[in-house]
C-alpha positions as CSV (number, residue, x, y, z in Angstrom):
1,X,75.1,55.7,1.5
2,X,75.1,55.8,5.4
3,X,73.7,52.1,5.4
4,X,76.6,49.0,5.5
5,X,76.0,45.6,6.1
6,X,73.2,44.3,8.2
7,X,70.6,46.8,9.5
8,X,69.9,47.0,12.9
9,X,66.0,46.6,13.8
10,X,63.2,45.8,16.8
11,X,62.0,42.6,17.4
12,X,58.0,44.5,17.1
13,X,59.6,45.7,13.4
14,X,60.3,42.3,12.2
15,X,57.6,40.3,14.1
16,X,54.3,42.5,14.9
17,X,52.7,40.0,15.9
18,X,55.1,38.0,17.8
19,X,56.6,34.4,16.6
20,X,56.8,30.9,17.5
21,X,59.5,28.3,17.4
22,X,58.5,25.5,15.3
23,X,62.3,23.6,14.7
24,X,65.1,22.4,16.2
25,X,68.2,25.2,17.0
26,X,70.8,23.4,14.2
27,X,74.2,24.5,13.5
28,X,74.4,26.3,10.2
29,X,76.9,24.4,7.9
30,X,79.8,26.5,5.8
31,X,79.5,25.2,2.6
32,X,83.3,26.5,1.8
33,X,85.0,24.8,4.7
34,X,83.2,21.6,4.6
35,X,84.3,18.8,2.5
36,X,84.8,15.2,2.1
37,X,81.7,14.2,4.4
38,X,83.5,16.8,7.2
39,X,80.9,19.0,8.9
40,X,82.2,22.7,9.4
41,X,80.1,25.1,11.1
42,X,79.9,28.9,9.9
43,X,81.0,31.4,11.9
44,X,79.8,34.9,11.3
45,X,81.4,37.5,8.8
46,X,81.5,40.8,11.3
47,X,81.5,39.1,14.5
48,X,83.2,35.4,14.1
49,X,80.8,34.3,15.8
50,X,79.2,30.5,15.5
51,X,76.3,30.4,13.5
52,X,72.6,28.3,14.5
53,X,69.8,28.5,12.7
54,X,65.7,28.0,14.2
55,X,62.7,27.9,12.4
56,X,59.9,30.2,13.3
57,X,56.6,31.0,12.7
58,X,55.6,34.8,12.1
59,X,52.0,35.2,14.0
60,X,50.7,37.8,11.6
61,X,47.4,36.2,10.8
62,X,47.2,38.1,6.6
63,X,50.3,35.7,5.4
64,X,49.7,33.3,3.2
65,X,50.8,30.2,4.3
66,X,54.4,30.0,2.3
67,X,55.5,33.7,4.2
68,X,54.4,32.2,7.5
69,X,57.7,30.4,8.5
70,X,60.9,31.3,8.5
71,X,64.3,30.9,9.3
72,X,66.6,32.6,12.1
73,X,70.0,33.1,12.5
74,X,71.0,33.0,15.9
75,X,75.1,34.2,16.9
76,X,76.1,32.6,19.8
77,X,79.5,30.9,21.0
78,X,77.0,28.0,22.4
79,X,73.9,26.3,20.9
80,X,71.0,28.4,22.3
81,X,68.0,26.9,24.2
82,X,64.5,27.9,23.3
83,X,62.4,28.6,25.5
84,X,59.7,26.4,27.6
85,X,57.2,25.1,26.0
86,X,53.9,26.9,27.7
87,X,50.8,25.3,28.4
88,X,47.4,24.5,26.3
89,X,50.0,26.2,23.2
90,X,50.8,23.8,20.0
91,X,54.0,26.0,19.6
92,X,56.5,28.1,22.3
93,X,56.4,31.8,21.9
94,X,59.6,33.5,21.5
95,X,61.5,37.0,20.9
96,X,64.6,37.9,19.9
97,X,67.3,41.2,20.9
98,X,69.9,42.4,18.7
99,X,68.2,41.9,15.5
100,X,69.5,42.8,12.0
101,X,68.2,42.2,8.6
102,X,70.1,42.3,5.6
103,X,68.2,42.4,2.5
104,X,69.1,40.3,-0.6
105,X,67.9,38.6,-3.8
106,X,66.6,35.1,-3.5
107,X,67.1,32.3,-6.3
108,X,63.7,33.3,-7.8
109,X,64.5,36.7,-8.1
110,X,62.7,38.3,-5.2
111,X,63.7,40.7,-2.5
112,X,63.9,38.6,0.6
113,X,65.5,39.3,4.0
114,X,68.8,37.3,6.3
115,X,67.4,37.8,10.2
116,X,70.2,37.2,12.5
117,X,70.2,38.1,16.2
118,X,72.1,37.5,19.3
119,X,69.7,36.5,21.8
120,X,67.0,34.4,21.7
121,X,64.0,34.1,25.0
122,X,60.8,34.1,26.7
123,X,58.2,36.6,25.3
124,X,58.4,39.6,28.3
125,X,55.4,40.8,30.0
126,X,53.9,43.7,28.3
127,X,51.7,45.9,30.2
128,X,47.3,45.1,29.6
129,X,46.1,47.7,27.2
130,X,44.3,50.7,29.2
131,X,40.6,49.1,27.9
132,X,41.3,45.3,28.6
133,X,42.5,46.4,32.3
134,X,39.6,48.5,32.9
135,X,36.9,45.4,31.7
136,X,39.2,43.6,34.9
137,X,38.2,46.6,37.1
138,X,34.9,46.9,36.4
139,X,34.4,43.0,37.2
């Protein structure tokens, strides 16, 4: 099988509908190299790589409550800053670059999915859809 490891896919494949940060970045602990009340952060498997974790929710409006939030891994060699807060928004939007998911099998015995990425910023500008820009026009 051509597939190894962690698959490599878009931020629109993962998060249609955009996301929002709604936790702290936190250091991800290894659980192998921490002992004895001695914190240990993880480092990566492919990259080495320190590993951070944030809490996001997925905008899609058709998740039920319990699929709304989830957790990403972020690899950086510092902790990474979210971005501003914007105004008149409860939470900050957010998007991600260099985004893999590796699929597993959670504790409950269900498909679920690791999200790891390498950057973590601002939502960019996206051109107004041809119909919205033309109601601006017609103004």
């Amino acid at each position: 099988m051509a597939l190894q490891g962690p698959i490599p896919v878009t931020f629109a494949m993962v998060f249609p509908h955009g996301c929002y940060v709604v936790g702290e970045v936190e250091p991800v602990k290894d659980f192998d190299a921490s002992s004895n009340g001695r914190f240990v952060q993880a480092r990566d498997k492919q990259t080495a790589e320190l590993v951070w974790q944030v809490a996001v929710m997925d905008g899609d409006p058709t998740l039920k409550p319990p699929q709304k939030t989830v957790a990403v891994k972020i690899l950086a060699p510092v902790q990474p800053v979210p971005p501003s807060p914007m105004p008149g928004l409860p939470f900050t939007p957010v998007e991600f670059d260099a985004i893999t998911v590796t699929p597993y099998v959670n504790g409950n015995g269900r498909l679920a999915y690791s999200i790891k990425v390498h950057d973590m910023h601002a939502p960019r500008q996206t051109a107004q859809p041809a119909q919205a820009k033309a109601g601006k026009d017609a103004a």
